[in-house]
N, C-alpha and C positions, 0 to 999 in steps of 0.2 A: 122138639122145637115147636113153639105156638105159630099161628099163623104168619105173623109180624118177621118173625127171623127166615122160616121157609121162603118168605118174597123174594127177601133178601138175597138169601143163596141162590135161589131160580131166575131171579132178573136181576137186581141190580149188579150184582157180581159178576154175572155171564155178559153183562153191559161192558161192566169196567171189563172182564177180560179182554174184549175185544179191540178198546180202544189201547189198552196196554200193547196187547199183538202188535198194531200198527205202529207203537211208537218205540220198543224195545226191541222186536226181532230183527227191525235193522241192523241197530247197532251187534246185534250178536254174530248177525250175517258178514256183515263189517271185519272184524275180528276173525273171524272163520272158527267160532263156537258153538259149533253145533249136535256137541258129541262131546260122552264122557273126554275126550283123549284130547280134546281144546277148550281150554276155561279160562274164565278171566275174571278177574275182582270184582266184587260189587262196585267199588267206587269208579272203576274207569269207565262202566257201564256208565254211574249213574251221569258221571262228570261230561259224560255225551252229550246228555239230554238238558235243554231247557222248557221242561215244564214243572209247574208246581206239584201235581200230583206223582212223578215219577217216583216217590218210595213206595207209594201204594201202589204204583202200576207194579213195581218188583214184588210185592208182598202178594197181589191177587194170583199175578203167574206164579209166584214159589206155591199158593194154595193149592192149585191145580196142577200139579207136579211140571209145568210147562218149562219155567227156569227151575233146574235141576241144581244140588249141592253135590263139590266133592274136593273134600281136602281145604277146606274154605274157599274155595270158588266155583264159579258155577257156569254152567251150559244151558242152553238153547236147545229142548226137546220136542222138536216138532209135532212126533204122532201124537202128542198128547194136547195139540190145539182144539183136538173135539171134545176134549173131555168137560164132563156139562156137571159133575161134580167136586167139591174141594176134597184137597188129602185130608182126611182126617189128622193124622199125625202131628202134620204140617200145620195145623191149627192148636192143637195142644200145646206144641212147643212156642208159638206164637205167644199163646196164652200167658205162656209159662216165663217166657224172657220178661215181660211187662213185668208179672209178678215178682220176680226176684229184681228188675231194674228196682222197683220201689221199696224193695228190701233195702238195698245200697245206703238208700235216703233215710233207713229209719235207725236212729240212734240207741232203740229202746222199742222189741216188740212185746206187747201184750199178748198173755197167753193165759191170764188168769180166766176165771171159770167165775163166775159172779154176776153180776146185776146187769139190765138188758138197758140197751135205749132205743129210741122211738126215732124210726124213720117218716117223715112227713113229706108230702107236697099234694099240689091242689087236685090231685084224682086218686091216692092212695096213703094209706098207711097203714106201717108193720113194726114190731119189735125183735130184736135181734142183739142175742149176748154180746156185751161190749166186750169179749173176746174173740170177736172176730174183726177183722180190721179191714176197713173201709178203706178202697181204690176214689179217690175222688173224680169227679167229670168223667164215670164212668159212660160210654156214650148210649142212648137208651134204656137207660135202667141203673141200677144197682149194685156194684160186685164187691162179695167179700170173701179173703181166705183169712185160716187158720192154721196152724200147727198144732196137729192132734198129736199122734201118738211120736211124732217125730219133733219133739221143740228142737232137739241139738241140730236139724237139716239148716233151719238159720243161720245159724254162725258160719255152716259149713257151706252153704251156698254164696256168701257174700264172700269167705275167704278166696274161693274157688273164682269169682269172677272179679274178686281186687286182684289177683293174680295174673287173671286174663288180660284186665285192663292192664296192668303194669307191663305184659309182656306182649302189648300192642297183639293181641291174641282175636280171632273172630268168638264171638259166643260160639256160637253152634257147633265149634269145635270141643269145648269144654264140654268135659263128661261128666253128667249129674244123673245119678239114679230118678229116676221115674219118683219112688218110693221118697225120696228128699223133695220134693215138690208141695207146696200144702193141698188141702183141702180148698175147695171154695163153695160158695152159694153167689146164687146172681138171680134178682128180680126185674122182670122186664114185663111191661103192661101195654094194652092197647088205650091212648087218652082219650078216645071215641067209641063211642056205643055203632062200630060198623056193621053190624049186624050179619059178621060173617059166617058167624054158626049161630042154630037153632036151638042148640042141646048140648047138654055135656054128652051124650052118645055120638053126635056126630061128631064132635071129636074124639072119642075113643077110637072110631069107626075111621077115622081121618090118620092116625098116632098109629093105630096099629100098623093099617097096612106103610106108611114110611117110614116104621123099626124095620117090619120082616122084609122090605124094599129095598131102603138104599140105607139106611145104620146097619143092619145084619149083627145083633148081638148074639153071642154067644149063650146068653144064658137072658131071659127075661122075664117079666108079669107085669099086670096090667089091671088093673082095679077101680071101681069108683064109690064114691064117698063124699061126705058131707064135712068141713073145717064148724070151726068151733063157731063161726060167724053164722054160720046156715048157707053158705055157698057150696054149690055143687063142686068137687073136684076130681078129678082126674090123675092117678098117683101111676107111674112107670117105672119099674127099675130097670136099668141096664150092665149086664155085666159082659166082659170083653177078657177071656183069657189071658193073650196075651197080646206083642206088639203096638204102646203096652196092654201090662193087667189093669183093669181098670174099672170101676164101678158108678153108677152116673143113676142120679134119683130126678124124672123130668115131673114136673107139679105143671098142671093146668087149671085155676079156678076159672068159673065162667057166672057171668050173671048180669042176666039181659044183656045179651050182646055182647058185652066184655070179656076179653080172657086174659088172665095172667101167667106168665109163668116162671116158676120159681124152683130153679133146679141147682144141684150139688151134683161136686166130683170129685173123687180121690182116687190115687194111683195107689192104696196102701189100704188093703182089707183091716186090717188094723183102728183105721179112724170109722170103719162105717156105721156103728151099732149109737157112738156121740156125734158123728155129722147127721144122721138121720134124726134124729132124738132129736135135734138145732135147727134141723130142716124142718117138721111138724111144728114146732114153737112156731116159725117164720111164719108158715102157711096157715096156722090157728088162730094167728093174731091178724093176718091180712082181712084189710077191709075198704071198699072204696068211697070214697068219701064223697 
């Protein structure tokens, strides 16, 4: 993660946790939910509360394993109110209902391999195969997935969650292989020269040690290098055996003060030899304007 997203998960999230604690563990205590063996709907929780933010206050706790899932409802886990990082997991699958919700909506996915187009606005521009498809009002940056080596998982993911829907069903109960998930890339930039790092080494220096810290991949490296523009970058790979399998490319470019960063992920060793290859194009053609 570049500087801009670490903030992120270090303060403002450990912010919103808190204010979330104060206005959801009531109502769980209310119910007497505080344990796998007492659970209660998301909605009766939610239908408790009048404030505006209360989906996000349920989505920061479910990050931090604080609201627990089970059997599509959920509990109130105390001991894990100290906990100062997000589930992993819990974040992928987050990721991943968004993606397929916009599946739902799409009549006709693009999967051809062909001609690129040009991403603009007033601090960056990149180009990026028009076979990958754009999440719009993506919020800071960029996201886009494709269906590599698994085009049939579309059909089978929207069946699987028309179904859901029909059977008045929670998502998170519906079982979707890992492996049916796409690919994505997501660019995300700093719009000010903050002058947070000096060098691309002090972010290597910075990246390393919060892989071997708090990501803990299974398998990684770590290199640096120059993109087609003459920016310095910063290239990571991360690989995760299982829980799930999973493969994750973090790009950092830097120059004068700016960082960007532009990373891919797939659950399907299968896609990485053409997500990575799609990844270089992105980070080759980045340049800030």
């Amino acid at each position: 993660m570049e500087q801009k997203e670490e903030n992120m998960l270090n303060q403002e999230k450990i912010i919103l946790k808190e204010d979330a604690i104060k206005i959801l563990k009531p109502i769980f205590q209310k119910y007497n939910c505080m344990d796998a063996n007492h659970c209660i709907a998301k909605e009766e929780i939610l239908s408790e509360i009048d404030n505006k933010n209360k989906k996000k206050y349920f989505k920061i706790l479910r990050s931090f394993d604080i609201i627990k899932a089970k059997n599509g409802k959920y509990y109130y886990q105390e001991e894990n109110e100290k906990n100062t990082k997000t589930n992993k997991k819990n974040i992928i699958i987050a990721i991943a209902v968004i993606v397929m919700a916009v599946i739902i909506l799409l009549s006709n996915i693009n999967i051809d391999v062909g001609n690129v187009k040009t991403i603009s606005d007033d601090n960056i521009t990149f180009t990026v195969s028009d076979s990958w498809t754009q999440i719009e009002d993506y919020p800071d940056g960029y996201y886009f997935y494709k269906f590599i080596s698994n085009e049939a998982s579309a059909a089978l993911i929207e069946e699987k969650l028309q179904q859901a829907n029909s059977e008045n069903t929670d998502t998170e109960q519906v079982e979707i292989t890992y492996k049916d998930y796409p690919a994505s890339i997501t660019v995300i930039y700093s719009e000010t020269d903050d002058g947070i790092f000096n060098s691309i080494d002090e972010i290597s220096e910075k990246m390393k040690s919060y892989v071997e810290e708090q990501i803990t991949p299974d398998e990684y490296n770590i290199e640096i290098s120059k993109t087609s523009q003459g920016y310095d970058i910063l290239k990571i790979r991360l690989e995760f055996y299982e829980n799930p399998p999973e493969i994750d490319y973090l790009y950092y470019i830097f120059e004068d003060g700016k960082t960007a960063s532009i990373s891919a992920t797939t659950y399907n060793s299968l896609d990485e030899k053409q997500m990575k290859s799609e990844l270089d194009e992105v980070a080759n053609s980045f340049k800030w304007n």
